[in-house]
N, C-alpha and C positions, 0 to 999 in steps of 0.2 A: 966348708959351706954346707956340705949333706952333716957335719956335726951338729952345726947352728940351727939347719930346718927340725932333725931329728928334736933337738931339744925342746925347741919351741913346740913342735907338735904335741910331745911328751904335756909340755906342760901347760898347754891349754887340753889338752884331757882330763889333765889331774884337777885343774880349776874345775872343768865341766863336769865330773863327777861327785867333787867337793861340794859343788853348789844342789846336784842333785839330791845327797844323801844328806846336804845340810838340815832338811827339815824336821823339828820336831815337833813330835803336838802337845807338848807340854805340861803333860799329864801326872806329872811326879810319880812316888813310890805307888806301887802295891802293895798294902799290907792286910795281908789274910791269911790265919794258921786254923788246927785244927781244931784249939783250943777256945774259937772264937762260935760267938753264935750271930745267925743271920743280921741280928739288930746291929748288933756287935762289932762287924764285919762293915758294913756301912756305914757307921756314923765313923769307925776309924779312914774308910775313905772319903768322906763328905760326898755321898751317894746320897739318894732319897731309897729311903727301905725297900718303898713299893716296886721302884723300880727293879731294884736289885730280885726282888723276891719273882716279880715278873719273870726275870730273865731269867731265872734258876728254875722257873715252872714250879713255884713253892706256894704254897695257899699264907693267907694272913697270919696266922695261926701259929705257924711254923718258925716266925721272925725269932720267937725265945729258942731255938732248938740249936744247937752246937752243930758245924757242917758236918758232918759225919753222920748224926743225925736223921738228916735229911736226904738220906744218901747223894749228896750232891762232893765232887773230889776237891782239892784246893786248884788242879788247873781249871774245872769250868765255873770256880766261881773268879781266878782271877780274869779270865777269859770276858765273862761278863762284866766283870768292873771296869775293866780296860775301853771295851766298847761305851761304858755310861760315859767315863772319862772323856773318853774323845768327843763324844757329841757336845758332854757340858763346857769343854775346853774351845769346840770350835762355836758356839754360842755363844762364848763370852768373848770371842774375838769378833763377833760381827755389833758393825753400830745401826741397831736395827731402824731408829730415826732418819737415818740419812740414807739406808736401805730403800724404806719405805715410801721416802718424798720422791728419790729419784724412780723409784718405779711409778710415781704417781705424775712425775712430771712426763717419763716416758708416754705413758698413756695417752695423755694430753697431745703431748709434740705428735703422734704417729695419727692419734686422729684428724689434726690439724692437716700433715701433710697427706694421709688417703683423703681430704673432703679437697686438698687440691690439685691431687689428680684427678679426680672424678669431673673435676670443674676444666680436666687440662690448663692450669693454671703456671703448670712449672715451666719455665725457662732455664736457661746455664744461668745467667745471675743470681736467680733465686737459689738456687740448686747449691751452688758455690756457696753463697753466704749461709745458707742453713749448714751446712757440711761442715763451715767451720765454726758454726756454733755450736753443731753438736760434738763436735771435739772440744771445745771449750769448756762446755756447761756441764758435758754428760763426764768427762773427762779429767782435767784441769784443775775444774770445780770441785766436782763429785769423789775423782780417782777413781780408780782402775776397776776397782772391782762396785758392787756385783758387774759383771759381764756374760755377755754367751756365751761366749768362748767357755768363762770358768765355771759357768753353769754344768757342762756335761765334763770337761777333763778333771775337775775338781770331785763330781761323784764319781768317778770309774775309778778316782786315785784313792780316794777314803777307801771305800769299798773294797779294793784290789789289796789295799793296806791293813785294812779293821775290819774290814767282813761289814761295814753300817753304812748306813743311807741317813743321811743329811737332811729332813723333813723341808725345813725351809728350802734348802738346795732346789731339791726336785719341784715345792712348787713354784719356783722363779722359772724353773725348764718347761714347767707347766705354763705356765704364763708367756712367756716367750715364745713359744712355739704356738700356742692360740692367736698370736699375735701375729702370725706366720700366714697361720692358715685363714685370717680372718682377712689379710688385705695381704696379699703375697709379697712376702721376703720385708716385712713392713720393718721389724727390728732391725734387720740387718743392714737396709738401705737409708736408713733415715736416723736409727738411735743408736748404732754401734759406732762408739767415738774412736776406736781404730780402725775402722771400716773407713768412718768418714773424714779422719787422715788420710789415707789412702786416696780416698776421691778424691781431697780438695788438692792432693798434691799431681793426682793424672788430669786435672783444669792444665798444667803446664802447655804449652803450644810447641808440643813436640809430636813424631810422627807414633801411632799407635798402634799397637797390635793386639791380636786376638787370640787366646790358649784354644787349643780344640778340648773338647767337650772332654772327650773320652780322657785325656792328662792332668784334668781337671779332677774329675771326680778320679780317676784311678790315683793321683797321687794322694787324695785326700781318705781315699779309704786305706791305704798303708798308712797312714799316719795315725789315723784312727785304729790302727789295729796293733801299731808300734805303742801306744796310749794304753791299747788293753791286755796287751802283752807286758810291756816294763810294767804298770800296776799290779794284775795279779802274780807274774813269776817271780819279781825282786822287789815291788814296794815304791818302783821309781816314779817318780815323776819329772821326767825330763824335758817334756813340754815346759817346766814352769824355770827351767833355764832358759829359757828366749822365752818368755810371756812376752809379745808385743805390746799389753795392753801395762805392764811396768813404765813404758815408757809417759805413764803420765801421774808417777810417782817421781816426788820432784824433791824429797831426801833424797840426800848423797848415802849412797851404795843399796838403792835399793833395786838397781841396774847393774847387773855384772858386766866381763868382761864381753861374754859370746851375745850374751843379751844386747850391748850395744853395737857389736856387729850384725847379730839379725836383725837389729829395727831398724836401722839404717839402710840394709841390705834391700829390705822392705819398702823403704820410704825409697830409695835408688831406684827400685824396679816399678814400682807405682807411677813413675816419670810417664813409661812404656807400656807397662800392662794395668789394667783396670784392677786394682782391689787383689795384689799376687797373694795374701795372708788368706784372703777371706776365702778363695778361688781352690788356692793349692795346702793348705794347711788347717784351715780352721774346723775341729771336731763338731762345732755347733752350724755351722754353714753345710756340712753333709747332710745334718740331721736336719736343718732348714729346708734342702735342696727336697727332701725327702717327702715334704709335709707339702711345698709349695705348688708340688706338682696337684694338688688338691685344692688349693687356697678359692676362696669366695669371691676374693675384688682380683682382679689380675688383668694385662691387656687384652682385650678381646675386640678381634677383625670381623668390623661386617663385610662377610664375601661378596656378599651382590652390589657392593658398590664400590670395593678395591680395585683399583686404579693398576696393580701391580706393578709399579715401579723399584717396587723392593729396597728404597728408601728406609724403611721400619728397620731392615737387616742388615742395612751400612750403617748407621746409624747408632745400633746398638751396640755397646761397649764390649757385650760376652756376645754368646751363641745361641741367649735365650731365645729374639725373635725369629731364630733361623728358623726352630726348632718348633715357634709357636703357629709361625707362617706355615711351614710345612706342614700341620697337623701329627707332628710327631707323638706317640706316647708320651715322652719324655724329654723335657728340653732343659736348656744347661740354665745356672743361676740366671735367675731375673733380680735383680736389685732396684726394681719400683725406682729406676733413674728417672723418667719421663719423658725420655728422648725419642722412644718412637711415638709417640703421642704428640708430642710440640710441634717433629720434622716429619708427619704424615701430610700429602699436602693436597689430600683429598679428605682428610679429618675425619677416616672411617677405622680411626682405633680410639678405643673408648678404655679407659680402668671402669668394666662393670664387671657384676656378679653373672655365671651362665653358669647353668646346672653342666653344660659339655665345651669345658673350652673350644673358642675357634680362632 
């Protein structure tokens, strides 16, 4: 029996590491000697000169000059070819049409749903049915990526791997997180289609519970730190062995073995806990948690005519109202649910803008 566990254990490692180091960026050779000159050297890599000469810190001028030349060595110009590679490689992997409609239909959906909080408009019906549309549409539809989530583990992973930053990447992180700050936790409550798996499947009529605050964020910043640790020491990306958001990649094997373990694992504990991915793992829901504490549109309690029943704080799925009632600095994810807004029953919480939350 301990032969059996032993193996099995063995050999879902050797998967789980095979799938990590499976990636490659698909950059083919390098071919640069010293015999070559700048022009030379880039048109044998299909680079663009300028680029190349940019990165070599070489004036225009120079592009006829043999590397040696230019005092520049053959590792920093393979060094910089490498890095063009990668960017041009991961650009031709993205479908920038279908990028760009679903960021534009985001927009759309996230204004929709802040103009109906502001209205206290939302109910569990609506709530539910949007949740699983946006699993559908954003999801299903769309697939996996772009996401939040791979908005920030995808740059820490380039980066940790190639030394580069992803232009488009960053401003999707840029965008998302304005989106954050502009109606609180607005992407992650309304447009993230693992997120809102997750929701639609804690609607079940089973008894619920609450993470504390502190397990929350504390497991999510070792996670985030395990992200930026395997990135820069060894190249890994291990997160992208359980990517959740694979699960709505609907080729066969584009879901491993641990990957259908953790989504599942995920969708099981969602039953019971509110959003366990988004709460206790998700790199971009830290970075959210971070921003929201700042956000413009957010629940806001008129005191002088709360009721104090504390209704808002049973109510609430996480810790945020705890956190917000109390006037804490710092309170845990708010995920713009709507629920202490619908179940306030003195209807003195509002989704408005206050320069001092209260």
């Amino acid at each position: 029996m301990k032969r059996k566990l032993f193996l099995f254990v063995f050999f879902t490692v050797a998967v789980y590491w095979t799938a990590v180091y499976a990636e490659e960026t698909g950059i083919g050779d390098i071919l640069v000697d010293s015999t070559m000159t700048i022009s030379g050297i880039a048109q044998a890599n299909g680079i663009p000169e300028a680029k190349l000469l940019k990165g070599l810190k070489l004036e225009t001028a120079e592009a006829s000059l043999k590397l040696p030349e230019t005092g520049r060595s053959i590792g920093q110009a393979s060094s910089v070819i490498r890095k063009i590679k990668v960017l041009q490689a991961t650009e031709k992997a993205k479908d920038w049409r279908l990028i760009l409609s679903k960021f534009a239909l985001w927009i759309i959906s996230l204004t929709a749903a802040t103009v109906l909080l502001m209205k206290n408009k939302i109910t569990g019906r609506t709530r539910l049915i949007w949740m699983i549309g946006t699993a559908v549409l954003f999801g299903f539809m769309f697939g996996s990526d772009p996401n939040p989530m791979g908005t920030v583990k995808d740059a820490i992973v380039l980066y940790g791997r190639e030394g580069v930053l992803f232009p488009p990447r960053m401003a999707a992180l840029a965008v998302f997180l304005l989106l954050v700050f502009v109606s609180n936790k607005s992407i992650c409550g309304w447009g993230c289609h693992f997120g809102a798996l997750q929701d639609a499947v804690n609607f079940s009529p089973v008894r619920k519970f609450k993470l504390p605050f502190w397990l929350t964020n504390g497991i999510r910043t070792i996670i985030l730190s395990g992200i930026i640790l395997g990135a820069f020491a060894r190249g890994l990306d291990w997160i992208g062995a359980i990517d959740p958001f694979k699960a709505f990649n609907l080729k066969p094997g584009d879901i491993g073995f641990l990957g259908m373990i953790f989504i599942s694992l995920m969708l099981l504990l969602s039953l019971v806990f509110y959003r366990p991915w988004c709460q206790l793992f998700c790199p971009f829901g830290l970075a959210g948690w971070a921003v929201e504490q700042l956000s413009l549109l957010s629940p806001r309690i008129s005191r002088q005519e709360c009721v104090k029943c504390l209704t808002c704080i049973r109510v609430c799925p996480t810790r945020a109202m705890e956190g917000i009632y109390h006037q804490h600095k710092l309170h845990a994810d708010c995920f713009a649910c709507g629920k202490c807004l619908s179940n306030c029953p003195a209807k003195v919480i509002k989704w408005d803008r206050s320069k001092k939350k209260q």
